[in-house]
Every structure is written in structure tokens, then in C-alpha cells.
VOTIPA-411468 format. One record per residue (C-alpha): residue in three letters; x, y, z. Coordinates in steps of 0.02 Angstrom, whole numbers, padded with zeros to 5 digits, always signed. Each point is the difference from the previous one (the first is absolute). Example, Ala and Ser with C-alpha at 12.3 -4.5 7.8 and 13.67 -1.06 7.14 Angstrom:
REM residues 2
ALA+00615-00225+00390/SER+00069+00172-00033/
***
This chain:
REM residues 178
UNK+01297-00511-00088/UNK-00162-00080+00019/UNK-00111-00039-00152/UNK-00165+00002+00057/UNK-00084+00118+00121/UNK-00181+00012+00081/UNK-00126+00132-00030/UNK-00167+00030+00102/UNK-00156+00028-00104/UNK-00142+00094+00078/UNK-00094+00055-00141/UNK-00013-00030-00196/UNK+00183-00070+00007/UNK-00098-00172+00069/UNK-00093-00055-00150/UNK+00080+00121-00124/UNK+00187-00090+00006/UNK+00021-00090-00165/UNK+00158+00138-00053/UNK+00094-00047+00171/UNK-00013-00198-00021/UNK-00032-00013+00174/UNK+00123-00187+00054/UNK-00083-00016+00149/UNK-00156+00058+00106/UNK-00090+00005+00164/UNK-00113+00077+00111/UNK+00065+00124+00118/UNK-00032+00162+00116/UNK+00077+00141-00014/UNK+00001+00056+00197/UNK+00016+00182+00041/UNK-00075+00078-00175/UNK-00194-00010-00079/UNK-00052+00058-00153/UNK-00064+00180-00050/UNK-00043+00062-00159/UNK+00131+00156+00011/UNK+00079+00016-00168/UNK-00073+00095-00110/UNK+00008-00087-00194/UNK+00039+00127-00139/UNK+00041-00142-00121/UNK-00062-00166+00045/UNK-00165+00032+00081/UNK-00035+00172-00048/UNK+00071+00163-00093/UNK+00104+00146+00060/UNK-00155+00096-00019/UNK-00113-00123+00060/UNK+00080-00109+00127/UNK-00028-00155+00078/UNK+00053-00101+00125/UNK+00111-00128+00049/UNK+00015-00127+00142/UNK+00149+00046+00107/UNK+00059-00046+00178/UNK+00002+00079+00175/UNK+00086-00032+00160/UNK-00098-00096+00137/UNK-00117-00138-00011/UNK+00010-00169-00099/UNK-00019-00044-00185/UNK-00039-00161-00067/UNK+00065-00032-00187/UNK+00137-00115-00071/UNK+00199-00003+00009/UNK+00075-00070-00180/UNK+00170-00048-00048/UNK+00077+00071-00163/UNK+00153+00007-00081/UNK+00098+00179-00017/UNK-00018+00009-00163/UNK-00192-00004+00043/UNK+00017+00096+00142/UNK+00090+00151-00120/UNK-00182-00012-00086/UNK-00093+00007+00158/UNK+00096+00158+00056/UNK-00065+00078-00165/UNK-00167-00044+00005/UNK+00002+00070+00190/UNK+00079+00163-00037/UNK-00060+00140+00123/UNK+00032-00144+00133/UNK+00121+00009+00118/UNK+00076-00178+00020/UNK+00022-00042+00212/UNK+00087-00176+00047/UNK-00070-00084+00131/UNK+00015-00048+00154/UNK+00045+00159+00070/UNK-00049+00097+00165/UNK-00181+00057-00074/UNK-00082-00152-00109/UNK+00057-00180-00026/UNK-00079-00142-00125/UNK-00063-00157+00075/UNK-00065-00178-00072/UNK-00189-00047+00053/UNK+00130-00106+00115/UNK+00056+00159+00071/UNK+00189-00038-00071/UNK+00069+00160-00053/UNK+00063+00030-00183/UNK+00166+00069-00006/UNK+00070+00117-00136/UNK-00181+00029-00067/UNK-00025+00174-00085/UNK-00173+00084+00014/UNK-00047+00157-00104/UNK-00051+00166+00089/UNK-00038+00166-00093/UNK+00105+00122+00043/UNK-00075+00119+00124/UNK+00092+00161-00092/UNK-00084-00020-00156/UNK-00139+00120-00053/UNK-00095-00144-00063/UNK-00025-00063+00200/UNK-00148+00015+00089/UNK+00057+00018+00193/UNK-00088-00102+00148/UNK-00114+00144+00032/UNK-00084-00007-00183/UNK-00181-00058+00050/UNK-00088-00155-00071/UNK-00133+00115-00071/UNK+00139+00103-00075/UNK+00085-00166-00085/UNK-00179-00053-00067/UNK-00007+00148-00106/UNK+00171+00000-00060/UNK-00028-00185-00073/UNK-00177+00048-00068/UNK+00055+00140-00069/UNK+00153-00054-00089/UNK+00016-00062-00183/UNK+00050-00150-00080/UNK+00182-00017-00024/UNK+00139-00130-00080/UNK-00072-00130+00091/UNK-00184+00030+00068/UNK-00068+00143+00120/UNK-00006-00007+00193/UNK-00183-00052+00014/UNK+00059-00162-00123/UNK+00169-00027+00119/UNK-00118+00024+00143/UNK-00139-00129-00037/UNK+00145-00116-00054/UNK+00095+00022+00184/UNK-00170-00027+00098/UNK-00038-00157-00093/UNK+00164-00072+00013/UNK-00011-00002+00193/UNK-00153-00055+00002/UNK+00045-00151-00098/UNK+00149-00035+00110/UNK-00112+00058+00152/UNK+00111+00142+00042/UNK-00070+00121+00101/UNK+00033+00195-00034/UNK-00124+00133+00059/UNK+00094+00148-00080/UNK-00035-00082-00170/UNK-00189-00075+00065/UNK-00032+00195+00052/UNK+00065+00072-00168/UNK-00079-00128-00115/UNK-00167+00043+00109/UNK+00020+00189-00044/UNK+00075-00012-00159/UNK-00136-00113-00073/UNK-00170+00032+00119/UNK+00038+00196-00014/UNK+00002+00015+00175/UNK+00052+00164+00059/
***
């Protein structure tokens, strides 16, 4: 049985990692997914009465973000801290992971919310629809959605990610437009 496994980071897992030790880490892709703020955060980001939202995935597209190596016993911790997240291995027949030298990781997990919950938003949910969710939703355990928001946009801009679902929220969320 192996002892260390790779995870792909798209969102907050990138810079908020200190409880999974990460061993080892690099730049990758995540080819045939992209990021969507589609989980809505009843805990975290927001209350049951007041949600927010959460950065998810959806099929098709690219993602840039970061694979790490843990150990199980920080990858049992991980799986916590992701619950609501349905864990996919990778490669498979609908997304792979890939170095920036277009090597493909193998046996790295990446974190999807689960499509049957009540707390996901599905494709259709409009931008403008998402922007008022996150405005309107309270602080929770760890921030609100307008916080987790502004903290997403500025990490890709740092790493010079490009993302226009997050540009176009952050644009309505915090400009008001609508």
C-alpha cells in the first residue's frame, strides 16, 4: 500500500495547507474541469439561513492550481476538511492532471461537490444569481463568501492565473453591478 498520494488544489486548499503537510509540490493543470463557485457554504462561508458560497469544479475546460503530495494520515484530514466533496482519481476518460511539462500525474485525487446535494448550484445557476448568493450570505466558521471571494481573485492574480468566472463575480459582487 502506498504511503503518500497526490491531491490537486484549485482553490483555498493552495495557500491554506499547513494541516496536510504537503511533502512535495508543483504546478499543474487540471485538463478537462475549471472552476465554478457551485457549492453553496452553510458552515464555512455562510449559514444555513444565510448561505454562501464555495469554489467547486465543473466538467470541461482547464484549471490551473497546484498538485501536492501528502501522507494518508494527512490525506484522512484532507478528506474531512473536504467533506461534501466527492473524491475522483485521475486520469480517467473525462479529466487528467498534467505538469507545466505536460507530464501527467498519476493517482492524483481532485475534490468535486457532489452534484446530488441540495447545497449545489447546477451549471445553469447564472453569474448574477451567484453574486447575490455570496453578497448576501453571512459570516461563518471561517469568513463569508465575499472574504473567500476577494481571497480566490487575488491569489490568481498573484500567480497570474487567469479565471473570468471569478474576475466576473468579484466585478458584481464588489462594483454592485447588476
Amino acid at each position: 500500500m502506498k504511503n503518500k498520494i497526490w491531491v490537486f488544489a484549485y482553490g483555498s486548499l493552495i495557500w491554506q495547507n499547513n494541516d496536510i503537510n504537503p511533502i512535495n509540490s508543483i504546478d499543474a493543470v487540471l485538463v478537462g474541469a475549471h472552476r465554478s463557485f457551485n457549492k453553496k457554504s452553510i458552515m464555512n462561508r455562510g449559514t444555513k439561513e444565510f448561505p454562501g458560497l464555495a469554489l467547486g469544479l465543473e466538467y470541461g475546460g482547464e484549471c490551473v492550481g497546484k498538485a501536492f503530495q501528502i501522507s494518508i494520515d494527512s490525506f484522512k484530514v484532507l478528506k474531512k476538511r473536504e467533506g461534501g466533496y466527492n473524491e475522483i482519481k485521475t486520469p480517467n476518460n473525462d479529466i487528467k492532471i498534467l505538469d507545466f511539462e505536460e507530464n501527467i500525474i498519476e493517482d492524483c485525487i481532485v475534490f468535486f461537490p457532489n452534484t446530488y446535494s441540495k447545497n449545489y448550484l447546477p451549471p445553469s445557476t447564472t453569474l448574477i444569481e451567484k453574486a447575490n448568493i455570496i453578497r448576501t450570505g453571512k459570516d461563518g466558521t471561517k469568513s463569508n463568501a465575499k472574504q473567500y471571494l476577494n481571497e480566490i481573485k487575488n491569489f490568481l492574480n498573484e500567480y497570474k492565473i487567469q479565471d473570468d468566472e471569478v474576475e466576473e463575480l468579484y466585478k458584481l459582487v464588489f462594483n454592485n453591478i447588476m
